[in-house]
N, C-alpha and C positions, 0 to 999 in steps of 0.2 A: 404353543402348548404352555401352561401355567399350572402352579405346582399347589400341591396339598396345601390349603388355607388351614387359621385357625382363627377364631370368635373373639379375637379382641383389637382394638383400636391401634393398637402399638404395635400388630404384626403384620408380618407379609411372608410370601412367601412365591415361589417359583424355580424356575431352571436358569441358570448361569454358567458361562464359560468354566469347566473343570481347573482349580490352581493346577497346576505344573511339576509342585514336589508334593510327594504324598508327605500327611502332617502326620503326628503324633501326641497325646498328652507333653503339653511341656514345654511344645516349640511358640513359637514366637513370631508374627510376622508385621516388620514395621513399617507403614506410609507417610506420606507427609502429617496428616493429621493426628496420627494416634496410630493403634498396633494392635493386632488380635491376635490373643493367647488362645491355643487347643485344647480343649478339656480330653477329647476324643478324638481318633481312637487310642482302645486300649480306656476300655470306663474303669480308670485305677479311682481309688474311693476318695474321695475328698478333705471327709470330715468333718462337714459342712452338716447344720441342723437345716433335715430338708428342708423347705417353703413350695409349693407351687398351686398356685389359683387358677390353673389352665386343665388340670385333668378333669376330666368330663364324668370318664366311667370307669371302672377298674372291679377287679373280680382275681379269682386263682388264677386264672390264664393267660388274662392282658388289660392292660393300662392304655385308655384312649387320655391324647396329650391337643388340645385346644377344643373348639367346638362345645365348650363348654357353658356353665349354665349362666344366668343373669346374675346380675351379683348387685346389694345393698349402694356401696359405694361410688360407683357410674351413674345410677338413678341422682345421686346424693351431689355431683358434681353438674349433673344435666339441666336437674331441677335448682338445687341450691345456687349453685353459680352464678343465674342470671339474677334469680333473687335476691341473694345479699349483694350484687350491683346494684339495682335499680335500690336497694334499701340505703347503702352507702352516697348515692348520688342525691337521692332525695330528700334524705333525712341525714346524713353523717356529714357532709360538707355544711349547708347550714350550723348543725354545732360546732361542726370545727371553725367555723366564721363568728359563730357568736363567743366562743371561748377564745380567738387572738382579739376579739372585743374587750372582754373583761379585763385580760393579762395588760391591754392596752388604757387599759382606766375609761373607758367609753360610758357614757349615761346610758343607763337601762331601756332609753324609749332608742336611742339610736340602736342597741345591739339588737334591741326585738324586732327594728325596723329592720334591718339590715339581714335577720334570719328570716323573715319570709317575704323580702326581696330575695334571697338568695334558691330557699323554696319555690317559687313560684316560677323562677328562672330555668330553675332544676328537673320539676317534677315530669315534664314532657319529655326531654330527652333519657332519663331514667326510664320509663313507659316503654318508649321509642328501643330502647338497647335492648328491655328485660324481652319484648317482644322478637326483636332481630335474631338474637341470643339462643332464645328457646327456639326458634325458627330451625337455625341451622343445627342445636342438637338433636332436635326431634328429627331431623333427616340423617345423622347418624345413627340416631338410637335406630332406625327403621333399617338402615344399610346393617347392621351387626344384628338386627333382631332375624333376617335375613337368613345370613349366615348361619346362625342356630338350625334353623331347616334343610339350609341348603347345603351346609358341606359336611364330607364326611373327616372326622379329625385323623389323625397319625395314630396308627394303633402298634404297641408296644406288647409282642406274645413273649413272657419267657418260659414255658415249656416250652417252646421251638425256640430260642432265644433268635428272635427275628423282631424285624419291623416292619412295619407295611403301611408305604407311603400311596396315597389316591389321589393322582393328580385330577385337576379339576376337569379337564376337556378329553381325556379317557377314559376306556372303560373298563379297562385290566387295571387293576392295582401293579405295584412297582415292593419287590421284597429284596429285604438286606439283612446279612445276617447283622447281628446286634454291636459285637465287637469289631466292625469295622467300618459301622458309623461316627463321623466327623461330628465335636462339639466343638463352642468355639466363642470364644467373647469378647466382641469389640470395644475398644475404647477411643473412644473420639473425642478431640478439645475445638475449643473453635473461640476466637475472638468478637467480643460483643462492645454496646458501650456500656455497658452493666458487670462488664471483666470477662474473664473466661467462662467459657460455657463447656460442663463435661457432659458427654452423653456417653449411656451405655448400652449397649447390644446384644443379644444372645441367638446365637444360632445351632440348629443341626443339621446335617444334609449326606450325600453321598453324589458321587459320581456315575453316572447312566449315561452312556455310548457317549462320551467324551462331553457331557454335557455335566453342570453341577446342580442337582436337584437339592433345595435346600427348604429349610422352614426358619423364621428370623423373627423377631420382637424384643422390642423396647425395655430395660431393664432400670431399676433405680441405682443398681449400684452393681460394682464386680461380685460382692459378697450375696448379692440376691441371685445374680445369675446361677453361680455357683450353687445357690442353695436349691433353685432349681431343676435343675442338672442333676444336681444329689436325690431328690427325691425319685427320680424317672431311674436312677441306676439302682438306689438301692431298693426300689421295687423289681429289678430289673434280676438284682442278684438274691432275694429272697432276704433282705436284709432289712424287707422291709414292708408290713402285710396290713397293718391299720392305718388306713390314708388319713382316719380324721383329724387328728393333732397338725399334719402337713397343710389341710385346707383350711382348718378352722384353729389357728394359732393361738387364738382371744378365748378357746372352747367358750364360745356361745350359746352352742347348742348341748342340749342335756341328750340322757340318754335316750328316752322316747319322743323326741323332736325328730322331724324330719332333715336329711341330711344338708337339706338347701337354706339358702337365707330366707328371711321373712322376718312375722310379728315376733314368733317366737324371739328370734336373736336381739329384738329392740328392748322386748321385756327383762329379757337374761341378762342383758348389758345395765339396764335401769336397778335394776334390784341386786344386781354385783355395787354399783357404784355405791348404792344406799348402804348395802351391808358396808363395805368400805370407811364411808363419812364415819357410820357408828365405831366401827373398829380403828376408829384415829388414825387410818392407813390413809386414807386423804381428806383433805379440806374444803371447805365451804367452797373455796374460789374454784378448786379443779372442777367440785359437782356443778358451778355458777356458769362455767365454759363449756363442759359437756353438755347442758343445757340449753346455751345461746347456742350451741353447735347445731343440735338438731333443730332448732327451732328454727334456723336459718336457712337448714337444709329441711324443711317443711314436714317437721315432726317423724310421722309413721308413713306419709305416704312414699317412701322408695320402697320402706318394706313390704306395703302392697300391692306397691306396682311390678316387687321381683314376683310375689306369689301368683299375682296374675299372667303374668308373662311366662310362668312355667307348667301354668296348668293351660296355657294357650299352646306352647311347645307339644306338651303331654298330648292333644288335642289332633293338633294336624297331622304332629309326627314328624322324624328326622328323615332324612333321605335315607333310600333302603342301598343295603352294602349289595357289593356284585356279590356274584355268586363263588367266584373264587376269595374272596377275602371272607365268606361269611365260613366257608369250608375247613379255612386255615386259622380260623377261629374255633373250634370245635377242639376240646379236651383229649390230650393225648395219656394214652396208659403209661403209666410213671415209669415204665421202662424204655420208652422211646423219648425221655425228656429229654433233651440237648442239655447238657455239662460244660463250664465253662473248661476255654481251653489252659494248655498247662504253664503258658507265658503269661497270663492273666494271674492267675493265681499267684505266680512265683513274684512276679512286679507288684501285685498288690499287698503281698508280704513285706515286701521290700518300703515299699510305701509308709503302712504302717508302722513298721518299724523305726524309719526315719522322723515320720512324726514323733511319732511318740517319744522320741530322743531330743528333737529340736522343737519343740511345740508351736513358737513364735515364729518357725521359716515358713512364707509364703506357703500354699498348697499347688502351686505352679512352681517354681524354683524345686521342689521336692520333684516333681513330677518328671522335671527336666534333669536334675541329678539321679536319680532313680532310670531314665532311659540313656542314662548316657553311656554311648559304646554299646547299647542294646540295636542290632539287627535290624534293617527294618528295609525288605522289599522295595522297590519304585520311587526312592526317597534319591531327591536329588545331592 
């Protein structure tokens, strides 16, 4: 049995032996490698500016978390990547051999010799990689295009303040209540010959018949994780009701633009930078690198290859919910909403508080002095 997937390169997800002490915001747990801090349970508030590019779909009722849409930037690494290789191999070695020429006092007929010797030498195995390259992303891009169809993401109710996890090889969904869902962020180091290597990690999951059902992905840093986490809670506790600032950080998109990437956001980005140049807010060289950027990542086409790949999504369609989650998906009359409970409340007081006193302490170190000597069930 395998656990709720979501739609991006850097995650995974599945069932795992259940840890041993029940966690809490705050705690701590350390391995040889590195140590995972708890955000959850107990979603005490972070205060953390949300970020997450993983929500799919969100409305008054519930917030789906992965299974989300194609995004500009993957296109822009898939295509571009192999590109400005085979562009570096074929053309940028050459100059950089004709300019340790010059610095070396070489005559002009040897350095020109010597750049298309060095061209000539090049330009196949450039060919050779940009082709390998594109090879194997396009069989990613088609395993995650995949997935856009085929799974259903982690869906987030809070009138029931529940979640509802669909694991992949069943066909009943799996529900928990909201506040005693596990969050949790790992940090890993690891030894290179390049120096240390940190990696980050973020997780949620819960425990099912002595089993640990979790969802996990790749993070750029503790503070993104975090900011993650932040957005799903404070959707979670009403704190938080316009996702598009969370998804679209850059506001890209204007107001009658559609909510997904495309032409639009290339445009809005081009004619922000321009307005920019003019308002002396930046220079020639930033707009000269924005420029070589896309140009390397092959202009506009990532943006029409997200618009095409959504209206292909749009097209076949996602996979249809059971019938039990699509039920528990249905709007409850505001008097049967589920209310958080009165330890949430009183801790997240306490939270706040504490920030707002020591601004600079950690938002973990808080979280851990704030549960300290606070009760906690099953805890070893």
């Amino acid at each position: 049995m395998s656990g709720s997937s979501v739609n991006d390169s850097s995650m995974s997800s599945g069932i795992k032996p259940a840890p041993t002490p029940a966690k809490r915001a705050g705690d701590i747990e350390y391995f040889p490698a590195g140590q995972k801090t708890y955000l959850a349970p107990m979603p005490l508030p972070t205060g953390a500016q949300p970020y997450c590019p993983y929500i799919s779909d969100h409305n008054d009722i519930y917030l789906d978390f992965g299974g989300g849409m194609p995004n500009v930037f993957s296109y822009q690494v898939n295509l571009g990547g192999p590109f400005a290789y085979a562009c570096l191999v074929a053309f940028g070695l050459p100059l950089i051999g004709g300019g340790i020429g010059v610095a070396l006092g070489l005559s002009g007929e040897v350095i020109l010799n010597s750049i298309k010797g060095m061209f000539f030498a090049a330009w196949r195995p450039a060919i050779y990689g940009w082709l390998a390259a594109s090879t194997i992303f396009f069989a990613i891009w088609l395993y995650h295009h995949l997935l856009f169809i085929r799974v259903i993401p982690t869906r987030f109710n809070r009138q029931r303040r529940e979640v509802c996890f669909m694991l992949e090889e069943e066909a009943e969904p799996l529900f928990v209540p909201w506040e005693s869902l596990s969050a949790w962020v790992v940090q890993e180091q690891a030894a290179s010959q390049y120096g240390v290597v940190r990696e980050y990690e973020m997780g949620m999951g819960f425990e099912h018949e002595g089993e640990w059902v979790r969802l996990e992905f790749q993070c750029g840093g503790l503070q993104l994780a975090i900011a993650h986490w932040e957005a799903v809670r404070g959707y979670m506790e009403y704190e938080l009701d316009e996702l598009k600032a969370v998804q679209d950080p850059l506001e890209l998109s204007g107001p009658d633009d559609p909510p997904h990437e495309g032409l639009h956001t290339f445009r809005n980005a081009r004619a922000r930078l321009h307005q920019q140049i003019r308002d002396k807010e930046a220079g020639w060289v930033y707009g000269f690198f924005w420029y070589f950027y896309h140009v390397m990542t092959l202009w506009t086409l990532p943006n029409r290859l997200v618009e095409w790949e959504i209206k292909r999504i749009a097209k076949v369609g996602r996979r249809e919910l059971p019938d039990a989650m699509r039920e528990w998906s249905e709007p409850l009359p505001p008097e049967q909403w589920a209310t958080p409970g009165r330890d949430l409340v009183r801790l997240s007081a306490k939270v706040n508080a504490l920030s707002k006193r020591f601004p600079r302490k950690p938002i973990t170190e808080v979280f851990a002095e704030v549960c300290r000597g606070e009760p906690n069930e099953g805890r070893a």
